[in-house]
SETORRO-107660 format. One line per field, with one value per residue: residue in three letters; x, y, z of N, C-alpha, C in turn. Coordinates in pm, whole numbers, m for minus. Layout:
// SETORRO-107660
r (ALA; ...)
n_xx (X; ...)
n_yy (Y; ...)
n_zz (Z; ...)
ca_xx (X; ...)
ca_yy (Y; ...)
ca_zz (Z; ...)
c_xx (X; ...)
c_yy (Y; ...)
c_zz (Z; ...)
// end
This chain:
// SETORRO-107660
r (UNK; UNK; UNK; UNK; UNK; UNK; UNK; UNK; UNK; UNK; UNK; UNK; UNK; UNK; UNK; UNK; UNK; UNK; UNK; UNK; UNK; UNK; UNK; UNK; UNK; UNK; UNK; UNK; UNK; UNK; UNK; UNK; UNK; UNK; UNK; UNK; UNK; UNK; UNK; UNK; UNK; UNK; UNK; UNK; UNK; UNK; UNK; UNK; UNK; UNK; UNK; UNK; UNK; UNK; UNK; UNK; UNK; UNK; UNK; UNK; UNK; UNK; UNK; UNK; UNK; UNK; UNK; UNK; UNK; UNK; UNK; UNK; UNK; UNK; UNK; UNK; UNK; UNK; UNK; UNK; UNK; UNK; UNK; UNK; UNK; UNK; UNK; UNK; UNK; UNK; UNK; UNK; UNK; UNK; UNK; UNK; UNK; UNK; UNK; UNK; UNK; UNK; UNK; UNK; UNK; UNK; UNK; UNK; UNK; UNK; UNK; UNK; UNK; UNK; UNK; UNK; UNK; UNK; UNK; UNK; UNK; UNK; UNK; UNK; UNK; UNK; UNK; UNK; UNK; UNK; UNK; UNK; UNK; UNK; UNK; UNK; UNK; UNK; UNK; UNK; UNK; UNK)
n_xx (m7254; m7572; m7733; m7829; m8186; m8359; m8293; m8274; m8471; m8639; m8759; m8558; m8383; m8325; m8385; m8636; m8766; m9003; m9208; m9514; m9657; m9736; m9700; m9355; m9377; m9463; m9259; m9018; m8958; m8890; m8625; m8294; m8050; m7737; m7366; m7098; m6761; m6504; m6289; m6437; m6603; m6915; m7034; m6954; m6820; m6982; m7068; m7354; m7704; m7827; m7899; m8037; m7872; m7843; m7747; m7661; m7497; m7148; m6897; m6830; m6645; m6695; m6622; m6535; m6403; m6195; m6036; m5807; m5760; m5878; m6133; m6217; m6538; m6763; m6780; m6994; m7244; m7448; m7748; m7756; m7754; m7676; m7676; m7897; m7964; m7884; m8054; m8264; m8266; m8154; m7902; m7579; m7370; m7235; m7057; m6797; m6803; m6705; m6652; m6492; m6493; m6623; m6896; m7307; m7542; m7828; m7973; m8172; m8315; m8393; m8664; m8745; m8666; m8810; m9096; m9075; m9055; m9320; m9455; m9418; m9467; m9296; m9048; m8992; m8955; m8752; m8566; m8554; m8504; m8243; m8134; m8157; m7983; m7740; m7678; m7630; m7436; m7267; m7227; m7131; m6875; m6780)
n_yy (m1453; m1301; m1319; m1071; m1179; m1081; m1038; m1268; m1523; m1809; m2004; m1998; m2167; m2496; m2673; m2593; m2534; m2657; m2610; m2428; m2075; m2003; m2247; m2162; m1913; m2039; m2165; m2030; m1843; m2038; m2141; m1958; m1751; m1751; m1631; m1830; m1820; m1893; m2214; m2296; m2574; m2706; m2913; m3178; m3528; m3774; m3660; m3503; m3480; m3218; m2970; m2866; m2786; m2550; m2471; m2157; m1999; m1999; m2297; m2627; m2909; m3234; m3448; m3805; m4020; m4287; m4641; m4568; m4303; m3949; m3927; m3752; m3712; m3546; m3230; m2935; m2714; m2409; m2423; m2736; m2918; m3043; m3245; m3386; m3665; m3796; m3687; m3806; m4046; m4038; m4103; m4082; m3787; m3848; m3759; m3509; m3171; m2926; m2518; m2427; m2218; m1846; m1904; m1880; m1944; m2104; m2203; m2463; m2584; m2922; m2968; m2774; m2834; m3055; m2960; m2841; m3065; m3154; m2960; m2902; m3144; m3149; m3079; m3272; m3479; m3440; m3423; m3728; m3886; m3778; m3874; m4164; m4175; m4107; m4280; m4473; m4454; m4426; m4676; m4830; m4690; m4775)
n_zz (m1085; m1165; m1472; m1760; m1802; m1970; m2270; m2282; m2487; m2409; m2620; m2845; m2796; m2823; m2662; m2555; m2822; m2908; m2728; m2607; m2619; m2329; m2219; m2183; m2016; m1813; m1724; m1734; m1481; m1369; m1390; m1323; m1459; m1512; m1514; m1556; m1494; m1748; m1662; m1435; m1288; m1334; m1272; m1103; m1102; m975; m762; m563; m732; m782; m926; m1248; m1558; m1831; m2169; m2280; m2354; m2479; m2425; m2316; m2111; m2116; m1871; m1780; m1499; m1570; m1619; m1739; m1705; m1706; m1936; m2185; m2260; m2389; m2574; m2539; m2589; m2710; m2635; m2514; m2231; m1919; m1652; m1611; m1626; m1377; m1205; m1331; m1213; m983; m862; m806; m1000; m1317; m1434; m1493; m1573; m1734; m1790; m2098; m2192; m2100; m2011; m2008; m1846; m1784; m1525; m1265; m996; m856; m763; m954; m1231; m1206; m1192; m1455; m1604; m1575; m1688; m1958; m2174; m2416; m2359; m2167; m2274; m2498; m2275; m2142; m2379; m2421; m2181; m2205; m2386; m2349; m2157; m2286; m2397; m2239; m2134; m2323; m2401; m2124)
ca_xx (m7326; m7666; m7692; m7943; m8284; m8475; m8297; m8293; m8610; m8652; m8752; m8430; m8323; m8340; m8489; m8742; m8825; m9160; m9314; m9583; m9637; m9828; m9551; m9258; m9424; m9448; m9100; m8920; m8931; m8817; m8490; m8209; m7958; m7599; m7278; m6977; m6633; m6416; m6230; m6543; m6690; m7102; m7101; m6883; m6857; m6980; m7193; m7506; m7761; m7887; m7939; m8025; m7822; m7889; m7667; m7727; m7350; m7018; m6863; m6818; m6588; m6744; m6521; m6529; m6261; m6152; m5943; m5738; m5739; m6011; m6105; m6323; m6664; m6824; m6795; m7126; m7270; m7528; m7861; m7717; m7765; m7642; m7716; m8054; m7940; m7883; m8182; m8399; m8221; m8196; m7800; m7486; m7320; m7153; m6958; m6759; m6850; m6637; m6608; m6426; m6499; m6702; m7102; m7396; m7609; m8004; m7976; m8304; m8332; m8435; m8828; m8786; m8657; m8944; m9188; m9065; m9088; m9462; m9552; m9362; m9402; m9165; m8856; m8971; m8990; m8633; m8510; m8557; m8431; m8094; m8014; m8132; m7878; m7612; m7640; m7596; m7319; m7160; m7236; m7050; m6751; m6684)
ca_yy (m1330; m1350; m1229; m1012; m1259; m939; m1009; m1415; m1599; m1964; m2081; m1975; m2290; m2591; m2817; m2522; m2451; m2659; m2536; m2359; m1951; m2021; m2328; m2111; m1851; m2137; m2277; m1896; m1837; m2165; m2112; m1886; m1698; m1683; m1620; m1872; m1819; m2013; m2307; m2291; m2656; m2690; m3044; m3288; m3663; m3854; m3550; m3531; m3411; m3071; m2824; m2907; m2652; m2535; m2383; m2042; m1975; m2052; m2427; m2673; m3024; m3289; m3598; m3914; m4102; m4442; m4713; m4504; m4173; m3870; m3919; m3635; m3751; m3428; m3105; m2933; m2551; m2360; m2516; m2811; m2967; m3120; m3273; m3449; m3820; m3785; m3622; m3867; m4174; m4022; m4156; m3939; m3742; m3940; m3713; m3395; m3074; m2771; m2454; m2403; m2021; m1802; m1941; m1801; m2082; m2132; m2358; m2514; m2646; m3030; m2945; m2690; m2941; m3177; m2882; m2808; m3181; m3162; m2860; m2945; m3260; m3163; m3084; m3386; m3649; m3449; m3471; m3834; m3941; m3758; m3949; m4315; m4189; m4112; m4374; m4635; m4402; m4462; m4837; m4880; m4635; m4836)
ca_zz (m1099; m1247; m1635; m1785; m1884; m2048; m2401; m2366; m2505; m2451; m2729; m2900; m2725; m2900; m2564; m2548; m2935; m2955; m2634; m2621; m2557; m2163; m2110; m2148; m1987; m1645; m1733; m1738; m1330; m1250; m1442; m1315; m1561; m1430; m1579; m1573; m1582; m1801; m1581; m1335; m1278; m1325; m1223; m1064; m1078; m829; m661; m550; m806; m711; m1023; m1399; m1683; m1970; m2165; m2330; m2440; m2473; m2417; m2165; m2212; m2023; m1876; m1689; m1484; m1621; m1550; m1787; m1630; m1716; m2082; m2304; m2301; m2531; m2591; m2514; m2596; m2687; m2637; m2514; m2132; m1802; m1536; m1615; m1581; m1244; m1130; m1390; m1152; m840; m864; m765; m1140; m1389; m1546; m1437; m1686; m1666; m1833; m2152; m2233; m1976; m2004; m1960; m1863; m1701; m1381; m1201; m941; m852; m773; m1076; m1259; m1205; m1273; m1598; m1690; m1553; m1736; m2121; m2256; m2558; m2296; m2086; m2409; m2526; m2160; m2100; m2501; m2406; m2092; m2252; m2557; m2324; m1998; m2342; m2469; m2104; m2086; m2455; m2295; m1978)
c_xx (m7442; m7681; m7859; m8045; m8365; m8459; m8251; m8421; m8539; m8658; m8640; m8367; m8372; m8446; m8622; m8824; m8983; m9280; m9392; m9588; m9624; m9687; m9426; m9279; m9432; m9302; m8959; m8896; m8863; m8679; m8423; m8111; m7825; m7470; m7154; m6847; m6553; m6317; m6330; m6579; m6832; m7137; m7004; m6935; m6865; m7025; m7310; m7609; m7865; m7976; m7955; m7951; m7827; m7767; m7671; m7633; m7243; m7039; m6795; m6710; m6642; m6652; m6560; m6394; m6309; m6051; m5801; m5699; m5879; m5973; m6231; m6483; m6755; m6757; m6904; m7116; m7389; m7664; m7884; m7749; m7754; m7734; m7876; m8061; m7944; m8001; m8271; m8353; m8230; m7984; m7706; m7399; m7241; m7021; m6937; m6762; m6780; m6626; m6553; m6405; m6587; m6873; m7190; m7508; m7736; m7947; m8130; m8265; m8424; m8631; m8827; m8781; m8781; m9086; m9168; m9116; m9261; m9486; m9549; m9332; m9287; m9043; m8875; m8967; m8812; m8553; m8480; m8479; m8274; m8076; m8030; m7975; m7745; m7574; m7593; m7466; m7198; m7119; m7114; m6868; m6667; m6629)
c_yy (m1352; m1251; m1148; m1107; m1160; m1015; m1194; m1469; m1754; m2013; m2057; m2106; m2377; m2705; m2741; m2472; m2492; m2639; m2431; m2198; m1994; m2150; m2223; m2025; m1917; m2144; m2085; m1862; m1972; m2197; m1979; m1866; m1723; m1725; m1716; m1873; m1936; m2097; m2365; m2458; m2686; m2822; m3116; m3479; m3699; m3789; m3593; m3477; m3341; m2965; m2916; m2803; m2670; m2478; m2280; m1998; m2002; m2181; m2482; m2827; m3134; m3406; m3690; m3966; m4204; m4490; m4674; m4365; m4075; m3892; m3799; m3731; m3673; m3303; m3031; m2790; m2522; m2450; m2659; m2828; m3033; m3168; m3392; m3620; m3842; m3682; m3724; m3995; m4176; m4047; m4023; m3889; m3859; m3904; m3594; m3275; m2925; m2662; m2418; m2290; m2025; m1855; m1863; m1934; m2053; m2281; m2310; m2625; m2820; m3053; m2855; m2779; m3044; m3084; m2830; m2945; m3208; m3099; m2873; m3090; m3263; m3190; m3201; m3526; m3600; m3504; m3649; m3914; m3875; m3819; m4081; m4293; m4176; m4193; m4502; m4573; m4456; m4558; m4867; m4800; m4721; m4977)
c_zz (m1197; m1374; m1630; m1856; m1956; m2198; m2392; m2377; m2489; m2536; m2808; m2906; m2820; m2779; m2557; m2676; m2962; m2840; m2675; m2547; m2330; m2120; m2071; m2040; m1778; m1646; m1716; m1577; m1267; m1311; m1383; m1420; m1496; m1541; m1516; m1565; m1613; m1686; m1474; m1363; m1249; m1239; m1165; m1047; m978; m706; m675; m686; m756; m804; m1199; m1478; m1790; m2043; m2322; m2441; m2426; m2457; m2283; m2228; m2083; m1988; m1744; m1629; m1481; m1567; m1570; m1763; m1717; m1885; m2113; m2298; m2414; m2477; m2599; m2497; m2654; m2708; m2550; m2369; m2046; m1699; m1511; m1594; m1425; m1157; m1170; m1278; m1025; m762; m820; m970; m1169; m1468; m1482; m1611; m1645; m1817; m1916; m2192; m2113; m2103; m1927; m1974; m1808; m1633; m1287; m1079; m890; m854; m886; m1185; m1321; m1262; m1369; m1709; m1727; m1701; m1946; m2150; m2363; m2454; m2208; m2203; m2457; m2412; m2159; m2234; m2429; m2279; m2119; m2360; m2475; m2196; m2182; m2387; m2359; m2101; m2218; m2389; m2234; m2027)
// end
């Protein structure tokens, strides 16, 4: 169910705080609001990559399967973001991300996605540092 965007600002956000008025202003239509519920899965391993998320509120626990069975990879909330490795690669998810309280997240789509990276260098220079920091976090992992 989609939430109310009237009383969220972007920049609030931490990937969105050093954009500019006129960027956000591009970057606000190509985000959707929607609400969560707790247990809900955002992402699955080993899917296609479809949607980027943001996430607005509440917590998510992210995990991989190992040779050892699904281990904790993070814990991930407000501000915080999925999905972007697998869109920056082109690859299927790496990691399954579900739900821990109900979320209220911003999801984009794959061409939105790409036009947000266009339009904000800041969220495309943070974007691209968080999936080198966590494809080496993976590689040290496996």
């Amino acid at each position: 169910m989609p939430a109310s965007t009237n009383t969220l600002r972007l920049d609030e956000l931490e990937l969105f705080a050093n954009c500019t008025r006129a960027e956000l202003e591009q970057i606000s239509p190509l985000t959707t609001c929607l609400r969560i519920p707790e247990g809900q899965v955002l992402i699955r391993e080993g899917s296609a990559a479809k949607e980027f998320v943001v996430i607005v509120s509440g917590t998510a626990r992210v995990t991989r399967e190992t040779d050892h069975g699904i281990v904790e990879v993070a814990e991930v909330g407000k501000g915080d973001f999925l999905g972007e490795m697998a869109l920056l690669t082109g690859s299927a998810r790496s990691a399954t991300a579900t739900a821990t309280t109900d979320l209220v997240v911003l999801v984009s789509s794959v061409g939105e996605f790409r036009s947000i990276m266009e339009i904000a260098p800041s969220v495309a220079g943070k974007v691209r540092q968080a999936s080198l920091d966590r494809a080496t976090s993976l590689r040290i992992a496996a």
